[in-house]
C-alpha positions as CSV (number, residue, x, y, z in Angstrom):
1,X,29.4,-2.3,5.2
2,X,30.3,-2.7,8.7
3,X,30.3,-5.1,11.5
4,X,26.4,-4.1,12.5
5,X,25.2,-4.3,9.0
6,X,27.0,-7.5,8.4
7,X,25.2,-8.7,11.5
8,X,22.0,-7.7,10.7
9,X,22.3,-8.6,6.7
10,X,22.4,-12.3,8.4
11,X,19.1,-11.3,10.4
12,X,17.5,-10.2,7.5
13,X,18.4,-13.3,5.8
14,X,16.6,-15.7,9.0
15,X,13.6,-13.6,9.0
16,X,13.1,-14.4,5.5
17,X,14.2,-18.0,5.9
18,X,11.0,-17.9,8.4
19,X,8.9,-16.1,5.9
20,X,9.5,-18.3,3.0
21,X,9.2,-21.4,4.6
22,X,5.7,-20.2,5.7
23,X,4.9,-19.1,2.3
24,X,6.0,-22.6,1.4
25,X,4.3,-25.0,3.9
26,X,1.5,-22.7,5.6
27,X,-1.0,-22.8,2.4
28,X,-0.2,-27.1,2.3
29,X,-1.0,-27.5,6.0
30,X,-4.0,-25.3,5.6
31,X,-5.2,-27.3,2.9
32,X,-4.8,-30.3,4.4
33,X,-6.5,-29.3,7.6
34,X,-9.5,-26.8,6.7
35,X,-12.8,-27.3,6.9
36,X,-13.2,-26.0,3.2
37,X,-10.8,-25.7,0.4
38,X,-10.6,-21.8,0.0
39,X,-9.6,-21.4,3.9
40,X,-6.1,-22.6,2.7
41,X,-4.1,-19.6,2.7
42,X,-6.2,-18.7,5.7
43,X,-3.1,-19.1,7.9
44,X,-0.7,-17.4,5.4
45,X,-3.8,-14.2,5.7
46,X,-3.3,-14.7,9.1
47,X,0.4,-14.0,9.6
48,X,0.1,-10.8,7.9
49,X,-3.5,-9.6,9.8
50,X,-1.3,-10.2,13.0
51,X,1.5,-8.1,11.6
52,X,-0.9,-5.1,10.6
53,X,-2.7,-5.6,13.9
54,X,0.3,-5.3,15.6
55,X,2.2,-2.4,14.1
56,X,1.1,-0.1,16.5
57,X,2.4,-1.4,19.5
58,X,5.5,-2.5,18.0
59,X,6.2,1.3,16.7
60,X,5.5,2.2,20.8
61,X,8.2,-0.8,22.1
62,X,10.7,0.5,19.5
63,X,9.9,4.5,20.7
64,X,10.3,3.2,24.3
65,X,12.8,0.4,24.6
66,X,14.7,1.2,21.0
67,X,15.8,-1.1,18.3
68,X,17.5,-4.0,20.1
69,X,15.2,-4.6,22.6
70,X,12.1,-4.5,20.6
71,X,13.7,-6.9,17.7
72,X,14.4,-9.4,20.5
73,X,11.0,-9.4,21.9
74,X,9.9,-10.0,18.2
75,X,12.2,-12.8,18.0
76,X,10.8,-14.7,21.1
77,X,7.3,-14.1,19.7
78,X,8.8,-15.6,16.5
79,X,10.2,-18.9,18.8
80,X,7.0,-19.5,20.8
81,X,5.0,-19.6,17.5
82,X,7.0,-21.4,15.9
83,X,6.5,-24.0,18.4
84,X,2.8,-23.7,18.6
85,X,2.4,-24.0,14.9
86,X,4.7,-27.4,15.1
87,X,1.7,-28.6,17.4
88,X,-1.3,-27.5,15.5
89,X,-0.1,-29.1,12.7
90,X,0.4,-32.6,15.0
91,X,-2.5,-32.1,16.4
92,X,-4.4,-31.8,13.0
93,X,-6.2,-28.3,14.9
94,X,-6.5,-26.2,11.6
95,X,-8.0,-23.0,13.9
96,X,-5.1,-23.4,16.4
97,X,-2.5,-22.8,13.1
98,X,-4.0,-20.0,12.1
99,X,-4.4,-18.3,15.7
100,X,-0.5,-19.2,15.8
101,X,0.1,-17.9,12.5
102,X,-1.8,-14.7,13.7
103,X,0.3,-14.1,16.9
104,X,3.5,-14.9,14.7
105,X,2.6,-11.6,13.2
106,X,4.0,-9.8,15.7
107,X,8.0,-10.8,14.6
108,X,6.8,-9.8,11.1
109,X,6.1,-6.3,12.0
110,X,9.1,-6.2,14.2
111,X,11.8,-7.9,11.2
112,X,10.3,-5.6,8.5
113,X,11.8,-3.0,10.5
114,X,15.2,-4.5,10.0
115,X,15.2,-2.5,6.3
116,X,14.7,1.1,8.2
117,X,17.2,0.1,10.4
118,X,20.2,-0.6,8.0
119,X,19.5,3.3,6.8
120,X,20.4,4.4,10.8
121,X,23.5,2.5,10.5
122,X,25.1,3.7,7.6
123,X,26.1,7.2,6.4
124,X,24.1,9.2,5.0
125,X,25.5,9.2,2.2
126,X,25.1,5.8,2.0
127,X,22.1,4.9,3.1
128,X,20.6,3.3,-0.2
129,X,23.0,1.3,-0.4
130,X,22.8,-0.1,3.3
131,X,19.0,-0.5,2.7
132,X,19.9,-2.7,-0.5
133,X,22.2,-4.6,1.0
134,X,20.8,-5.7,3.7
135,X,17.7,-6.6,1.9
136,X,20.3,-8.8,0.0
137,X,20.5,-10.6,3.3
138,X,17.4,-12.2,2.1
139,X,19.5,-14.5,-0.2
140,X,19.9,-16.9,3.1
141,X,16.2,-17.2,3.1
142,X,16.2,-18.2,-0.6
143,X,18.0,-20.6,-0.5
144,X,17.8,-22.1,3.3
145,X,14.0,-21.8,3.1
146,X,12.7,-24.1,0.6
147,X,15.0,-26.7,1.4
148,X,14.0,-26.4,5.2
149,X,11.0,-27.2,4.1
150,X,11.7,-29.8,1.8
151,X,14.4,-31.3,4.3
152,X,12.1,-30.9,7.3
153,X,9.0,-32.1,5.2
154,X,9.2,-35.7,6.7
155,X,10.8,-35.0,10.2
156,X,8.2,-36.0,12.1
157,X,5.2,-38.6,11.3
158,X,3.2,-35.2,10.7
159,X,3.7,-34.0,7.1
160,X,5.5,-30.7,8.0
161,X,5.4,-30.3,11.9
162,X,9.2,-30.6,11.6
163,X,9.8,-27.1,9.7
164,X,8.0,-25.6,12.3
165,X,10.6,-26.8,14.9
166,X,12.9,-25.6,12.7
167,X,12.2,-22.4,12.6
168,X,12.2,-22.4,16.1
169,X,15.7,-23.2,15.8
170,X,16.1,-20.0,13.3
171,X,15.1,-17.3,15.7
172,X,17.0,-18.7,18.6
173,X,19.7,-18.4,16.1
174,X,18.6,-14.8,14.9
175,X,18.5,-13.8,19.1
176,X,22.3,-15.0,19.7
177,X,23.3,-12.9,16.6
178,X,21.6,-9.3,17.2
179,X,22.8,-9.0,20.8
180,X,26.3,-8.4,19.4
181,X,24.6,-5.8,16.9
182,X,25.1,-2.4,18.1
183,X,22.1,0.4,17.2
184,X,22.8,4.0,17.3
185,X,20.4,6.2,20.5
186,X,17.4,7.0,19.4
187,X,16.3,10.9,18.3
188,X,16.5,12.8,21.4
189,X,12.5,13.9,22.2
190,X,11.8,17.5,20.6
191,X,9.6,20.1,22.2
192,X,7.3,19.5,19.3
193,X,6.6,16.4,20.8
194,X,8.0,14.0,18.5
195,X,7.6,16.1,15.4
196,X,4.4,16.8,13.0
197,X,1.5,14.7,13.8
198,X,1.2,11.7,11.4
199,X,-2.0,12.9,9.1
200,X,0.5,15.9,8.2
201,X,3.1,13.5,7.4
202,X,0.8,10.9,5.8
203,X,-0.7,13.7,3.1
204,X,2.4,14.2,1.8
205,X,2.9,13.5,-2.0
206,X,6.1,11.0,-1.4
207,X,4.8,9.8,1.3
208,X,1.5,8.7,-0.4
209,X,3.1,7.2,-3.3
210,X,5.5,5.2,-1.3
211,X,3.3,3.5,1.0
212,X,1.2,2.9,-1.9
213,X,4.0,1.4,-4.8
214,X,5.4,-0.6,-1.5
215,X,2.4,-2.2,-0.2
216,X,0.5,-2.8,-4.1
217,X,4.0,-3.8,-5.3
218,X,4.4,-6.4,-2.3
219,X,0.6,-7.4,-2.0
220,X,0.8,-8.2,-6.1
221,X,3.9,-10.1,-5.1
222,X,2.4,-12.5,-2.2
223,X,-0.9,-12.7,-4.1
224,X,0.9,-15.3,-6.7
225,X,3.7,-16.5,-4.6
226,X,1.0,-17.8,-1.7
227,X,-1.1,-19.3,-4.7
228,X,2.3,-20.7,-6.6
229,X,2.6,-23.2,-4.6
230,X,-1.1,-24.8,-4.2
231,X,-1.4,-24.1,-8.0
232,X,1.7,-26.0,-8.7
233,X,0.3,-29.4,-6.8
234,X,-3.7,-28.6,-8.6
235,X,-1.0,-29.2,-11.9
236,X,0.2,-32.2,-10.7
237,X,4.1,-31.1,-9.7
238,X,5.9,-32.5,-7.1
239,X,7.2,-30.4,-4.4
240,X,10.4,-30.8,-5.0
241,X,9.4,-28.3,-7.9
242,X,7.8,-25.9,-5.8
243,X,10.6,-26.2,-3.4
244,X,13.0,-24.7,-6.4
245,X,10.4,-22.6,-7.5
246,X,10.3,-20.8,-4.7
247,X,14.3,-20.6,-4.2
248,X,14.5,-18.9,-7.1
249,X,12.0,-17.0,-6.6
250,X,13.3,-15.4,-3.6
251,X,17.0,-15.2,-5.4
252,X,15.2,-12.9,-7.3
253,X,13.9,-10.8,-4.6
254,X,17.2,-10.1,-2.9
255,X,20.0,-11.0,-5.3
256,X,19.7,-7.5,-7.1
257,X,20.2,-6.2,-3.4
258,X,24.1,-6.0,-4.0
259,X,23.7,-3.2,-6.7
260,X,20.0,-2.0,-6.5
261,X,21.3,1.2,-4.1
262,X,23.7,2.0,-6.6
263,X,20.9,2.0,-9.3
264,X,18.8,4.1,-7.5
265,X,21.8,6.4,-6.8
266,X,23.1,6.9,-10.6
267,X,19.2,6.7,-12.1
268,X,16.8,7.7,-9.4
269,X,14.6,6.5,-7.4
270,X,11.2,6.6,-9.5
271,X,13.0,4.9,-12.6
272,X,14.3,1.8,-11.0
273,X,10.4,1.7,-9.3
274,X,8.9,2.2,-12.8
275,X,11.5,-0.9,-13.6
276,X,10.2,-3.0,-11.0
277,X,6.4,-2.4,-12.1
278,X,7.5,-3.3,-16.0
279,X,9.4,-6.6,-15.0
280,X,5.7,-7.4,-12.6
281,X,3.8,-6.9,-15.7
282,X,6.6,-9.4,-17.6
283,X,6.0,-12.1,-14.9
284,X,1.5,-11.9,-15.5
285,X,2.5,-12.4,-19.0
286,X,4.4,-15.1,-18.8
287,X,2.8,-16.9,-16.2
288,X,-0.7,-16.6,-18.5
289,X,1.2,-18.6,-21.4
290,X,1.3,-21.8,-19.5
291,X,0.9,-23.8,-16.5
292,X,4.6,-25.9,-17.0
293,X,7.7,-26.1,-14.2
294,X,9.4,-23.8,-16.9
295,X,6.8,-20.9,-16.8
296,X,6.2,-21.0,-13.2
297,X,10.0,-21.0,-13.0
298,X,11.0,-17.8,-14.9
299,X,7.7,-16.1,-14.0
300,X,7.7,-16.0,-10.4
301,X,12.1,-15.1,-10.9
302,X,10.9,-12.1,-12.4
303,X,8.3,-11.6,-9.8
304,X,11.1,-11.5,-6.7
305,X,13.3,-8.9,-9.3
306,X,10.2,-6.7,-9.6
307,X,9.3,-6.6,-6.2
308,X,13.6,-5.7,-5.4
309,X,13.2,-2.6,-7.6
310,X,9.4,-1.5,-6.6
311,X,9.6,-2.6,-2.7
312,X,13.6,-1.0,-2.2
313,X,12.8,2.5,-4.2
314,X,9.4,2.4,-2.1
315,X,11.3,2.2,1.1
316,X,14.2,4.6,0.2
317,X,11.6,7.2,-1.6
318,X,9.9,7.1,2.2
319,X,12.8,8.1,3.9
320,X,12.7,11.5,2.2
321,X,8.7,11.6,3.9
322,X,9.8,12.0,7.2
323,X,12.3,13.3,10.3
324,X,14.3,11.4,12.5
325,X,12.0,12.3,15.2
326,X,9.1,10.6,13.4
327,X,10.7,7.7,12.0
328,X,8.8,5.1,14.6
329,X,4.9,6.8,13.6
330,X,5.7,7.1,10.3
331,X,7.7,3.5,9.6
332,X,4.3,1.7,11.5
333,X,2.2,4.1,9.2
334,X,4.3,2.4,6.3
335,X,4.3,-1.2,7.4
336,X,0.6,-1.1,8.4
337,X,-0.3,0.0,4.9
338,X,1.9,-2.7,3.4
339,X,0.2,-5.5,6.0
340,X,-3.2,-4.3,5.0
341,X,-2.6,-4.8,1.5
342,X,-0.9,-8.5,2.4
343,X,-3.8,-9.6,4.1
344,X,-6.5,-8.9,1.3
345,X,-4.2,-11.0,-1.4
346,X,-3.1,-13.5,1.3
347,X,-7.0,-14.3,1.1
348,X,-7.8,-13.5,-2.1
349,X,-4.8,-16.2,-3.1
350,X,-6.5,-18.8,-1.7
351,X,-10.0,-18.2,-2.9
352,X,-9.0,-17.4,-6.6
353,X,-6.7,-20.3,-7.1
354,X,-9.0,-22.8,-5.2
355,X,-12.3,-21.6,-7.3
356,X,-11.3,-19.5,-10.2
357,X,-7.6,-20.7,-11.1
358,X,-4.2,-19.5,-12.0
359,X,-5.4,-17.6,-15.0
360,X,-7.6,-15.8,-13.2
361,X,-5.7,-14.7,-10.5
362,X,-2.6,-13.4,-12.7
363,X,-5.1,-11.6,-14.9
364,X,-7.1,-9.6,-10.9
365,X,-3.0,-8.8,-10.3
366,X,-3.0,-6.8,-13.2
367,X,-5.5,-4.2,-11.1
368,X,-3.2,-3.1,-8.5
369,X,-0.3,-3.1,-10.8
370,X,-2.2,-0.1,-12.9
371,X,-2.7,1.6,-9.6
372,X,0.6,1.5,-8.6
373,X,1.7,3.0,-12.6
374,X,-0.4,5.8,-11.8
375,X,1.4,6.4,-8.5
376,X,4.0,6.9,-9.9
377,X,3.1,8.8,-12.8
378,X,1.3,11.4,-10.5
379,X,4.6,12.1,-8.0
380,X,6.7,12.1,-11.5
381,X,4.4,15.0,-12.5
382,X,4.4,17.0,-9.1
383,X,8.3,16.6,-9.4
384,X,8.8,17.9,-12.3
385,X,6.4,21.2,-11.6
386,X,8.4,21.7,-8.7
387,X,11.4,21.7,-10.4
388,X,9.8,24.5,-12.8
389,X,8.8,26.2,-10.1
């Protein structure tokens, strides 16, 4: 670890203070303010349709104005929605959150970047590692996000309107610390014009499997964590539950960031993904034998530990998918497949917990999770022939 990766281990850790306060409080708003009960997660659909709209143009600002510059420009995006959710939500305008939630998008696409990043600052040697660790930033946003929201919950007269102002606070924040964070040049251009053109790259067995374990493995994940908490106040638990819920949750999703890249150095990269799936499938299980604090509790832990193994070997198998000179097509190829997923379970949360319950929903999850088995199944296969071969 160096100084850069320090610096943007902290980053990490604000973007997903950001993220899971909106996990936490966008689906309350939006039930409190929509027209009908299933547009709840509406807004949380919203923040992700806005990040897988704008993948494209944020793989052109990072091509043209490189790293710094484009995660900047995300971060002011970040601050002026920030703001304008904090006035939807006072001015009871339901439509308004979710058109701020949508623009808010952008600093999605832009921070999820952050993991591809940490690889270009490390060795490569050790380049799992610096992908793992940084993702361990994420620990700030476990534990600083649910009690933003719980701290900020009464601010204001306006349930809520005050973690919005927060977060404005966060990326201000986020901005002072990356302009001390040094990125390397990008790739100079090629005569090949920025390397093979991205259906080429995209047909590719490892690329195929990892856009497709990262974005089933982080769709199954938001599917119940935007429905935990609008489940947890249908069973009657306060939100100083959910609040905790949720922390540790998220302690789940990046605590095993501070040895995950050594796993996947000694074991391999499609074992500790295989891992992930088996401790997904632990989490439906457990959350089907109850509707208690405790089951929500230890199911949705071993939902965030899942996702760690599944979503990091995703990202470090797709490094092997691509050159440096076609890391900015084939990164918004990656994050656009993961934001479409995201935004079919952001709105399928809402619907299925508002009209078909928690049961239900665990049970659909089960679905993607078989997909994603025989993903991995299939590249295990083609592996293994090559190594015949």
């Amino acid at each position: 670890m160096n100084r850069n990766l320090w610096l943007l281990t902290i980053c990490q850790g604000l973007f997903l203070t950001n993220n899971v306060t909106f996990i936490a409080i966008n689906g309350l708003v939006g039930l409190s303010l929509a027209p009908l009960g299933w547009m709840a997660t509406l807004p949380v659909m919203a923040y992700v349709v806005g990040g897988a709209l704008s993948t494209g143009l944020v793989a052109h600002t990072q091509r043209r104005f490189g790293r710094k510059a484009s995660f900047q420009l995300g971060l002011l995006v970040g601050l002026a929605s920030a703001l304008l959710c904090g006035y939807a939500a006072y001015s009871r305008n339901f439509w308004l959150l979710v058109a701020a939630t949508l623009v808010a998008g952008y600093y999605n696409a832009n921070a999820q970047l952050y993991r591809f990043a940490a690889a270009e600052l490390a060795l490569p040697a050790f380049r799992e590692k610096a992908i793992s660790l940084v993702m361990a930033g994420g620990l700030i946003g476990a534990v600083a996000g649910p009690n933003l929201a719980a701290g900020t919950r009464s601010l204001t007269a306006v349930p809520f309107a005050g973690a919005y102002l927060a977060l404005a606070g966060v990326a201000l924040l986020a901005m002072a610390l990356l302009a001390f964070i040094d990125f390397p040049p990008p790739p100079p251009k090629h005569a090949s014009g920025g390397g093979r053109p991205l259906g080429d790259i995209m047909r590719q067995p490892v690329f195929i499997v990892a856009a497709a374990a990262g974005a089933l493995g982080y769709g199954v994940m938001n599917l119940l964590m935007a429905a935990t908490p609008i489940a947890m106040q249908v069973c009657g638990l306060p939100f100083s539950d959910v609040a905790w819920v949720l922390e540790w949750h998220v302690i789940g999703m990046f605590a095993p960031g501070f040895f995950t890249g050594h796993l996947i150095k000694r074991y391999g990269t499609l074992p500790i993904m295989a891992t992930g799936l088996a401790l997904n499938i632990a989490c439906v299980l457990i959350a089907l034998s109850g509707v208690e604090f405790r089951q929500f509790l230890v199911a949705l832990f071993l939902l965030g530990l899942g996702w760690n193994f599944l979503f990091t070997g995703a990202t470090t198998l797709a490094l092997t998918a691509y050159r440096p000179e076609e890391k900015d097509k084939a990164q918004g190829a990656l994050n656009f497949c993961v934001f479409a997923v995201l935004a079919v379970s952001s709105l399928a949360s809402g619907v299925l917990v508002t009209t078909q319950g928690w049961a239900l929903l665990n049970l659909g999850s089960l679905l993607p999770l078989g997909l994603t088995a025989l993903a991995l199944g299939w590249l295990g296969l083609q592996q293994r022939r090559l190594r015949k071969a």
